[in-house]
Every structure is written in structure tokens, then in C-alpha cells.
TORKOL-731473 format. One record per residue (C-alpha): x, y, z negated; residue in three letters; residue number from 1. Coordinates in steps of 0.5 Angstrom, whole numbers. Example, Ala and Ser with C-alpha at 12.3 -4.5 7.8 and 13.67 -1.06 7.14 Angstrom:
! residues 2
<pt x="25" y="-9" z="-16" type="ALA" seq="1"/>
<pt x="27" y="-2" z="-14" type="SER" seq="2"/>
//
This chain:
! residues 133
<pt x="158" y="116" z="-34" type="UNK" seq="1"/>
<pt x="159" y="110" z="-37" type="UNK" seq="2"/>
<pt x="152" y="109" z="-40" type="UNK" seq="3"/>
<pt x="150" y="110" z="-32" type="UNK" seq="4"/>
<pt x="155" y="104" z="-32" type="UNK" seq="5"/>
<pt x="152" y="100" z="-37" type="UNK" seq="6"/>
<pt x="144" y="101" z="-34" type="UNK" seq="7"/>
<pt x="146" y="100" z="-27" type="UNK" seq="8"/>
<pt x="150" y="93" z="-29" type="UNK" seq="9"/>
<pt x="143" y="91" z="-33" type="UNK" seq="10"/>
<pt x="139" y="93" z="-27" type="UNK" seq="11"/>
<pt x="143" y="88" z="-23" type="UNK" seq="12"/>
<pt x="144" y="83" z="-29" type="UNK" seq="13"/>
<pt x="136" y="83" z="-29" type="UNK" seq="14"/>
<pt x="134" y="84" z="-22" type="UNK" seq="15"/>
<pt x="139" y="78" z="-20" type="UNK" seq="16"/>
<pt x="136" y="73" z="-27" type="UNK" seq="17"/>
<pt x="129" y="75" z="-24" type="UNK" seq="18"/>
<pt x="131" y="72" z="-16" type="UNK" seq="19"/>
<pt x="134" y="67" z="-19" type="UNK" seq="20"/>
<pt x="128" y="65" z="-24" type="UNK" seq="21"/>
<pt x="123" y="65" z="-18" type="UNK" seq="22"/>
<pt x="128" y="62" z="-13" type="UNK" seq="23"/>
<pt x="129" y="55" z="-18" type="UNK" seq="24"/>
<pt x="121" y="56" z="-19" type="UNK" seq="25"/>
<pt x="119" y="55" z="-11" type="UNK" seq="26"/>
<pt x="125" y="49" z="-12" type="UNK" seq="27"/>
<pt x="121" y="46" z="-18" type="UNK" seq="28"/>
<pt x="115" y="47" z="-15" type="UNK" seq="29"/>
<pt x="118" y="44" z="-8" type="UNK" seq="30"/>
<pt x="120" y="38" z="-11" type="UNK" seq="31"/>
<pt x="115" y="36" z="-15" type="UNK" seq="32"/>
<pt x="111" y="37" z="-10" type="UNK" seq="33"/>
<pt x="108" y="30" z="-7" type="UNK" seq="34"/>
<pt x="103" y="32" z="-2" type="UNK" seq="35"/>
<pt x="110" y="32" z="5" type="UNK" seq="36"/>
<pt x="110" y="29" z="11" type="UNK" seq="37"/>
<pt x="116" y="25" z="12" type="UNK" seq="38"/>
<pt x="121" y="27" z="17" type="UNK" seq="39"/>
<pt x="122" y="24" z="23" type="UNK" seq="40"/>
<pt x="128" y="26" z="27" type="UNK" seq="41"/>
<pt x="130" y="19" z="31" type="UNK" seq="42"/>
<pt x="125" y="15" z="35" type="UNK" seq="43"/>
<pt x="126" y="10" z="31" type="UNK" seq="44"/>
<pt x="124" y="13" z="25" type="UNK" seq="45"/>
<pt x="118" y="16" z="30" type="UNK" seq="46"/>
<pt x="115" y="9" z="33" type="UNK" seq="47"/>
<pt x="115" y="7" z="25" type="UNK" seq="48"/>
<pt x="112" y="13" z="24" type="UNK" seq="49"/>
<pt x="106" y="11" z="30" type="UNK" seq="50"/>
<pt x="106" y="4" z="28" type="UNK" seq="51"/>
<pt x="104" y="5" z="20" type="UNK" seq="52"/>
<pt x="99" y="11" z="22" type="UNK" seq="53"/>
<pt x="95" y="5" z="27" type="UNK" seq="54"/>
<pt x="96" y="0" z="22" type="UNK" seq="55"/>
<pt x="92" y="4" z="17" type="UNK" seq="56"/>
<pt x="88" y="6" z="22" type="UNK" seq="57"/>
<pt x="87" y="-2" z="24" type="UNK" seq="58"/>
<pt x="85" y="-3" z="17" type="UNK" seq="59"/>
<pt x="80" y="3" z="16" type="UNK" seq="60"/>
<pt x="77" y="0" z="22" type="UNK" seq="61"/>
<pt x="77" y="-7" z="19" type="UNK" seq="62"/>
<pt x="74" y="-4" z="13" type="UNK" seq="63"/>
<pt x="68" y="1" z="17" type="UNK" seq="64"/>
<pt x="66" y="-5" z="21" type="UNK" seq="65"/>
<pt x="66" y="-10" z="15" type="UNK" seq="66"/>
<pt x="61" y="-4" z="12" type="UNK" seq="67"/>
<pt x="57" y="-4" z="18" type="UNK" seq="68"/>
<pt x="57" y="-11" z="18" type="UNK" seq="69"/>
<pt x="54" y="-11" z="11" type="UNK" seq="70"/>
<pt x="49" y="-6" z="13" type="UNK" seq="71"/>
<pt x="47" y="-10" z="18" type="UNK" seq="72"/>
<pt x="46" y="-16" z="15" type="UNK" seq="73"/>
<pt x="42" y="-12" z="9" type="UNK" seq="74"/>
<pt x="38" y="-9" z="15" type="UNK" seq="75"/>
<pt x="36" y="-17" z="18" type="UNK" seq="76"/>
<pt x="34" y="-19" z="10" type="UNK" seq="77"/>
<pt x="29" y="-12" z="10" type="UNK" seq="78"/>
<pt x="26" y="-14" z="17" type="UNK" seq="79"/>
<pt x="25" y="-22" z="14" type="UNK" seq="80"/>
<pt x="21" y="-20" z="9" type="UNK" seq="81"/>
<pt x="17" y="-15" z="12" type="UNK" seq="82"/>
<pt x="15" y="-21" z="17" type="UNK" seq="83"/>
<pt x="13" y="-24" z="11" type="UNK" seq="84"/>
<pt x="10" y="-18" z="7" type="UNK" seq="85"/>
<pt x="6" y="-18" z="14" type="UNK" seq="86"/>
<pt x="4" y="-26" z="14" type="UNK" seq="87"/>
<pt x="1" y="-25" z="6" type="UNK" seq="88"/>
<pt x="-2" y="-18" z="7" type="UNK" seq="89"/>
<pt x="-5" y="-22" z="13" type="UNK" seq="90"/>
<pt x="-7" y="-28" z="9" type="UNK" seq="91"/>
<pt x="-10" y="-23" z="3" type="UNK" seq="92"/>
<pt x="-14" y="-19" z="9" type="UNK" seq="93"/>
<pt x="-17" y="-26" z="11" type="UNK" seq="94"/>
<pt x="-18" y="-29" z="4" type="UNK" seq="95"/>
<pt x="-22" y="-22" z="3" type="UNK" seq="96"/>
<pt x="-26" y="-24" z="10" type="UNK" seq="97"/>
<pt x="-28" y="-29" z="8" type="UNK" seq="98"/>
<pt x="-30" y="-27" z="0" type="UNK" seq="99"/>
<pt x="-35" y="-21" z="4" type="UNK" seq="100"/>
<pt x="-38" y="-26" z="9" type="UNK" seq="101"/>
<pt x="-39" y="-31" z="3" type="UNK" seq="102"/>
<pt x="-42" y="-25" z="-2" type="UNK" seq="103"/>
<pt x="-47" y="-24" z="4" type="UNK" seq="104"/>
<pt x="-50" y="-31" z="6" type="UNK" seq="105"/>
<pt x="-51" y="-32" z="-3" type="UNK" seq="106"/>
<pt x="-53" y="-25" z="-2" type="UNK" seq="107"/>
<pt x="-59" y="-26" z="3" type="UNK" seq="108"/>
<pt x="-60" y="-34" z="0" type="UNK" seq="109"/>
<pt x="-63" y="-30" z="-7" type="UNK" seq="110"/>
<pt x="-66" y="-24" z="-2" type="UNK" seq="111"/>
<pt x="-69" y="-30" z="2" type="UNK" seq="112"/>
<pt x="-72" y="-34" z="-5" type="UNK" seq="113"/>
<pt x="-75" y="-27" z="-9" type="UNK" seq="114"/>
<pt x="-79" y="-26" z="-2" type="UNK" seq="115"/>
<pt x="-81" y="-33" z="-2" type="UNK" seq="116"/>
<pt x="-83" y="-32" z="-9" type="UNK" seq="117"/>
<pt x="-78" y="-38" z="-13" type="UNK" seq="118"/>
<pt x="-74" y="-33" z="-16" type="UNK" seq="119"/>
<pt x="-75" y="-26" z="-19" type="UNK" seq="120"/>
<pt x="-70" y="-21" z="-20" type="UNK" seq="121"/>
<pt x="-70" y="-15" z="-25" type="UNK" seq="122"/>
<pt x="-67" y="-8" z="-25" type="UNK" seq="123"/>
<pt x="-62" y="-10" z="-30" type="UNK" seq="124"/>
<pt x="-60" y="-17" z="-26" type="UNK" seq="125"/>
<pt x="-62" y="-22" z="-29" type="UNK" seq="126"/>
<pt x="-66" y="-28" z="-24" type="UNK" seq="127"/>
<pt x="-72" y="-32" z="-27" type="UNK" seq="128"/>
<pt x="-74" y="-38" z="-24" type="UNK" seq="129"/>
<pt x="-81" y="-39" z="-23" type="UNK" seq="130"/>
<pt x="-84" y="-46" z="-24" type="UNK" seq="131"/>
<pt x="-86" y="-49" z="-19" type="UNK" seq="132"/>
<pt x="-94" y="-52" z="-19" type="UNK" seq="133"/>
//
């Protein structure tokens, strides 16, 4: 009988080491634990509460609103310079006009000479003149 005893009473030792070792280990993790909400029994405690969660979100409201500010301000310098990408393409667009209609007019001034015999013009390029008599 006395080794029923003696295995009962490490039964319980051992069960009892067990509870103990769990429940110091949910109190370690408890403590260390960073991630609470703070307790608030008073209306003191609950107004402060209230005012520090607006503050905070003033501030992120401050931050949301300069980053808003800030893409704004980049969106207004994109637009300058698309006006003035548009303004050159423009300018481009009229110098490459003006280049075109000054090919042309050269263009029927040596057709106009080689019809009137002055000029004569090759298959490969070259103009000679013509002497004159």
C-alpha cells in the first residue's frame, strides 16, 4: 500500500509542478506583453484617454493633409512643364512648317531653272550649269 502512496503523491506533485509551470508561463507572457490598452476606470482617466486619441489623430491629420499638400504642389509643377513641353512642341512643329515649305519653294526654283535649260540635274545629284552664250 505504501507504493500506491508513494505514486499517488508524485502524481499530484507532478501534476501540481505542471499547473504551476503553465500558469507562471501565461503570467511571464502577460507581463511581457506590450501590445494592452490602458485601463480606464475614472472619467478622468477616460477624458484623457479621449483627448490624447484626438490629439493623435490631429497630428495624423496634420501629416495626411502636408502629404496631400505635397502631391499637390507636384501635380501643379507637372502641368508647368507640360505647358511648356506643349509651348516647344509647338515652336518645333512650326520650325519643321517652315523648313518644309522652304524645301518646297528651293525645290520648284531648281525644277523652274532645269525646264528653262540653266541648270541640269543627274540621276545621281550633281547640277551642272550651263554656260550661258
Amino acid at each position: 500500500m505504501q507504493g500506491k502512496r508513494l505514486q499517488a503523491l508524485f502524481a499530484a506533485a507532478l501534476t501540481t509542478a505542471l499547473i504551476g509551470l503553465g500558469v507562471f508561463a501565461i503570467g511571464v507572457n502577460a507581463a511581457s506583453n506590450t501590445d494592452t490598452v490602458p485601463v480606464t476606470d475614472s472619467p478622468a482617466q477616460t477624458q484623457a484617454a479621449t483627448v490624447s486619441a484626438s490629439t493623435a489623430g490631429a497630428a495624423t491629420t496634420d501629416q495626411a493633409q502636408a502629404q496631400i499638400n505635397q502631391l499637390q504642389n507636384l501635380i501643379s509643377q507637372y502641368q508647368t512643364r507640360e505647358k511648356q513641353y506643349q509651348t516647344e512642341i509647338q515652336n518645333l512643329s512650326q520650325q519643321a512648317s517652315d523648313a518644309k515649305a522652304q524645301a518646297d519653294q528651293l525645290q520648284q526654283i531648281l525644277l523652274a531653272l532645269q525646264q528653262r535649260g540653266v541648270i541640269r540635274i543627274t540621276n545621281d545629284g550633281r547640277i551642272t550649269v550651263r554656260g550661258g552664250g
